[in-house]
Each structure stands twice: as C-alpha cells, then as structure tokens.
N, C-alpha and C positions, 0 to 999 in steps of 0.2 A: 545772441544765439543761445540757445537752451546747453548744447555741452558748454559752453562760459558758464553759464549760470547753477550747474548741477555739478563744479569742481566740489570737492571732498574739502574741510577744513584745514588738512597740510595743505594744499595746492594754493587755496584761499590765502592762507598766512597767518589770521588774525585769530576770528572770532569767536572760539569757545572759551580761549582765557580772557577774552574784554568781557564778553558774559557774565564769567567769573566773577571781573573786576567788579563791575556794576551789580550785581550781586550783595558780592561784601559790604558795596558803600548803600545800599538799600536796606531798610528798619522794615518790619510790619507784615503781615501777608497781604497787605492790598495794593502793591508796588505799582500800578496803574499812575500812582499821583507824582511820582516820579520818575522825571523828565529821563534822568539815566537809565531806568527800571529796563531791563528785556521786553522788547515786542513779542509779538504773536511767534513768528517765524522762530525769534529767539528760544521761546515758551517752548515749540514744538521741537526742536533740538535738543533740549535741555531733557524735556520729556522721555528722547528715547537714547538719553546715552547709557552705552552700556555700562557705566558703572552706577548705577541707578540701584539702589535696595528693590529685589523682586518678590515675592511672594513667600518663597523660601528662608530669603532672610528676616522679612517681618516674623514667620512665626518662630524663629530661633530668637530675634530679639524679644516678643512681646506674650510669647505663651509658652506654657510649658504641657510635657509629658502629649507632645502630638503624633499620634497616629494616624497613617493615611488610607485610607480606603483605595480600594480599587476597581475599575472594570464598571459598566450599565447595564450586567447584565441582559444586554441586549445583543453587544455586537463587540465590543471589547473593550480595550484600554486608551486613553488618550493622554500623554504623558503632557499635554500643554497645559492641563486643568488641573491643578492640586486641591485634594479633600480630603479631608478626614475630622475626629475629632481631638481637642486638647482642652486646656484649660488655661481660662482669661484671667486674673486675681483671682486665683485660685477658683473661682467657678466655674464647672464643665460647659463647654462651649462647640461649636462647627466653626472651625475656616473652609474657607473656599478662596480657588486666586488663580489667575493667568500665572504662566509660570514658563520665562523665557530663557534662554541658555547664553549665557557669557563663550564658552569657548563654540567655535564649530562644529566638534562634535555636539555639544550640549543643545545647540540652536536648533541642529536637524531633528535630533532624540524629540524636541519640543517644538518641531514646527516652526519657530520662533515665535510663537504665544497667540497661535492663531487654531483654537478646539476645531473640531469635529465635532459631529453630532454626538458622538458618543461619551467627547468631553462634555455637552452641556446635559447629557441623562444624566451623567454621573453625578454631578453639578445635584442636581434636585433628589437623586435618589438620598445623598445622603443631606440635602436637608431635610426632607422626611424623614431622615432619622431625628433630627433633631427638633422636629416639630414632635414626634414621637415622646421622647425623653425631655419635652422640655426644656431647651439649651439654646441658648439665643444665637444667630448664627452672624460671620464674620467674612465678609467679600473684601477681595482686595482687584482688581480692576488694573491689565495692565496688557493691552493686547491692540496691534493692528486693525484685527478685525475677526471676524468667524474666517475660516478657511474656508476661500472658494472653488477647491478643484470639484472635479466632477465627480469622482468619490462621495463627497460630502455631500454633495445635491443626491445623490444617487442613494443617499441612505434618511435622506430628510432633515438637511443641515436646517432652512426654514422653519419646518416644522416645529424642530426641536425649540428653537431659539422663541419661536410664541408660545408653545407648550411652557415654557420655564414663565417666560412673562406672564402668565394667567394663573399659574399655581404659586410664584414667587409672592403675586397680590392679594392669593387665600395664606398664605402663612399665619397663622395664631400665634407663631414667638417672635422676640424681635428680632429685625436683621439690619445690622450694619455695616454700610459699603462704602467703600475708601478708592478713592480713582489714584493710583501713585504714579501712575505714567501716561501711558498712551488709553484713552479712551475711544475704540474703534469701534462706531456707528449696531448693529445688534449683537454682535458679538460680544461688546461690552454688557448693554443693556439687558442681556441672557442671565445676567451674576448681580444687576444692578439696580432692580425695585424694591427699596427699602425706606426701614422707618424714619432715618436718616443716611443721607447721603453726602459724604467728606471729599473733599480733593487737594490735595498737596499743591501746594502754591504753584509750581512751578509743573505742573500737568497738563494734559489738554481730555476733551472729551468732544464728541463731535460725532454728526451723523455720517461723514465721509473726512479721508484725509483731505490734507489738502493738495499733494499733487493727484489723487484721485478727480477731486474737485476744478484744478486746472484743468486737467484733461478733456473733460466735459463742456466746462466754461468757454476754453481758450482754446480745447485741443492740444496743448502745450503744457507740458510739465514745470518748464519755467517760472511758469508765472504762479506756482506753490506759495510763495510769500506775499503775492496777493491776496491769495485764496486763504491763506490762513490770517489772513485781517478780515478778510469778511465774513469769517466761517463765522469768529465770533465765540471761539474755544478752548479760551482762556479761564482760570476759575472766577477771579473779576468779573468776566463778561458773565460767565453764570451763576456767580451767585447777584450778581444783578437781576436774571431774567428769573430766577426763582426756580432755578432747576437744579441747585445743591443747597445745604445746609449750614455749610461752611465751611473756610479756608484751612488750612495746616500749615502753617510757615515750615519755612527747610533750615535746615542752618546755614550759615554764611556758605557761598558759593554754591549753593544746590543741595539736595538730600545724598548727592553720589559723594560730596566731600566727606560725611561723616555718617556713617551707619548707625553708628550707638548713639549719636544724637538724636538723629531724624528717629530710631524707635521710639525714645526718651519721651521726646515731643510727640510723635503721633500717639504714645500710652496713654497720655494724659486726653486727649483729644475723644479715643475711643472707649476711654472711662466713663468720662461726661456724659458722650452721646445712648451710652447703654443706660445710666441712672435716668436719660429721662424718658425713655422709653419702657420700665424698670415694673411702674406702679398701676402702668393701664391693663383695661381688663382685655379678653382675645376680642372680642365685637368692639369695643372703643379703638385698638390698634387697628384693626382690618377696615375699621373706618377711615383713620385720620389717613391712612397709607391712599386708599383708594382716592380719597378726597385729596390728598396731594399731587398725586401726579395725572389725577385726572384736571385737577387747576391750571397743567401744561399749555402752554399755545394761545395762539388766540382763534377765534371760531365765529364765524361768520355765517347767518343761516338765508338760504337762497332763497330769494322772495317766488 
C-alpha cells in the first residue's frame, strides 16, 4: 500500500542512521563499488536532509566579505535565490544558490528553495554583473524544482528558466556549479551551465523527482524507490554519462555531519575547478562550454 510505503523515518525505525552507518564504513566518492554504499533512494534522502549545508552556509564557510543583491528589477524579490557578490581567495567573485530554510518560518520565507521567475532574473542580472567586472561566478544548486503555482506561469517562470540557459552559455567569465543537494529538473539547470559542473557525493540531480516520476510511471507515489533507480541520479550515475565533472566526497556520515569539513573539502575542489578554467581566453571558454553540454544525449537523425 502506498501509506506503508511513504511512513516517515521514526515510523520506519531504521534507516537514516544504518545510512549513516554505511557511510562511515565507505572510502572514496565513487561508493557504487561498495556493496554496503547507499542506494539511489538512500542518495535521495540523504540529499534532502535538513541538516544538509545550504547556500548560505557554504558562503559563510568558503567566502568572505559577501554582499547580497536584490530584486529583477522587474517584478520583485525572491528570497529562494541568493546573489550577490564576495570574494573566493581573496579574489572578487559572484555567488549565486537555492537557498532553503531549516525552521518553518524560514522554509515559507523561501519557498522551500523552489525561485520564481523573478528569482532566476535576479540569478542572471547579477551575473551580468560579473560578466561586467570580470569576476568569475559561483552556483551552488540545491532545489526541488522552479515553483509551479500559477503565479509563476503567470509572470513567465519558462521563460525565464530558457532566457538564463541561453545567456548562462554566452558568459565570457567562468562559472562554476556545485549540485550539494537536490538537483530539480529546470529549476536547477536555470543556475547550472557551466565551465565545470561538481556535485557532492551524496546529491541527486535529475530531470523529474522521483515520486514526480512514480506518479506518471505508476501513478503511484510508492513506487519512488523505483523510480529513483531508474532515474539514474546519482553523481556516479552522472559522472559516468558525462554530465558532471566530478565528485566531492562528504565526510564521514554525509556533508550534514560536519559543516567545517564539507566547506574544507568542497574549497579545495572549487579552487582546482577555477585554476583550470583560469588561463582560456572568452571565445576558447564559450567554446569548450557550448561544446560540452551540447556533447549531452544521444541523437538519432530520422531517415
């Protein structure tokens, strides 16, 4: 029965500390190779617990002196979407990040990390800034999905979301994007065409959830831990298909066990990824980006 199967974790008994457990006893970011390692379903729990590092924290752990922008200028404020700018090693930079709320007030305040159109103008207006000033810019990737009320359609949530994708792939500076939790289908992908693209071991990113995906499939929400095996949304699974860059190990038990670590490690991770992106010229970057993720899929031409 689907209420059996959608009990909550106290109900269940077990499984986010055997998680845990298996975790600990796991080496590596590519924990696929072991038998104990988190499944898919695991992976997607893991992804959106809330004590999970969100956007807010990485830039207190890995930048300093951040100031946040606000408003699109168009239509208003979107508190799901955090921007502004700060400084990487000491070099002035752009963050950009989903940004979802730990208490109940905070979740409403943000939607629960689900923009509005007006969050993903905001999104690009100030990377124009930083395309402006030279400053290489910083996604961090941690959301549901784009917010589907009628509001949002109503003001051109679509829109917006291929407006960023088409201007994200003219960028001149570099941009690097980091998935640290939930990767939800455009909504993600609004924040996420870049020179390199990271994801924390223990993330998902996917064009639909997976009880989204039940739904459709099965009609049945149930059957989510199927669906998230065949979603195939794990960063293993994608950086096999060639749709990330590379993993980011968490530390022992998940990124939520230890904040000052998971920054520690992800600093080192989004150092790298900027020095090699560092020395190309704007036409050789706007090249290898477009040639990247146009490499995407496979493509079949109809006789």
């Amino acid at each position: 029965m689907a209420d059996e199967k959608n009990k909550t974790d106290s109900e269940e008994g077990d499984p986010i500390e055997e998680i845990h457990r298996h975790l600990r006893q796991s080496e590596g970011a590519n924990l696929t190779a072991d038998p104990r390692a988190p499944n898919a379903w695991d992976r997607v729990r893991l992804a959106r617990h809330p004590e999970r590092p969100y956007t807010l924290d990485y830039i207190g752990l890995l930048f300093t002196g951040f100031t946040e922008l606000h408003g699109d200028r168009r239509f208003g404020e979107d508190p799901a979407m955090i921007a502004g700018f700060a400084h990487f090693h000491g070099q002035p930079c752009v963050v950009i990040g989903h940004q979802k709320g730990r208490t109940t007030k905070q979740r409403q305040q943000r939607n629960f990390g689900m923009p509005k159109p007006e969050g993903y103008r905001k999104a690009l207006r100030v990377m124009k800034f930083a395309e402006k000033f030279h400053r290489p810019i910083f996604t961090f990737i941690d959301t549901p999905g784009a917010y589907p009320g009628i509001d949002a359609e109503e003001r051109g949530q679509a829109e917006a979301i291929a407006y960023n994708l088409r201007e994200m792939a003219r960028l001149r500076v570099p941009v690097i994007v980091t998935v640290t939790g939930e990767g939800g289908s455009g909504g993600a992908l609004a924040i996420g065409v870049g020179d390199r693209v990271l994801m924390l071991e223990n993330s998902i990113y996917s064009v639909i959830s997976p009880e989204g995906c039940a739904s459709i499939l099965w009609r049945d929400q149930s059957y989510a831990e199927e669906a998230a095996r065949a979603l195939r949304l794990t960063a293993p699974d994608l950086l096999e298909f060639g749709l990330i860059d590379r993993i980011v190990p968490e530390p022992p038990g998940g990124a939520h066990m230890d904040h000052a670590e998971m920054g520690q490690i992800l600093d080192a991770y989004l150092a790298d990824a900027l020095a090699s992106t560092r020395d190309q010229s704007d036409a050789e970057r706007i090249t290898r980006r477009y040639e990247k993720f146009r490499a995407m899929g496979n493509f079949h031409q109809a006789q």
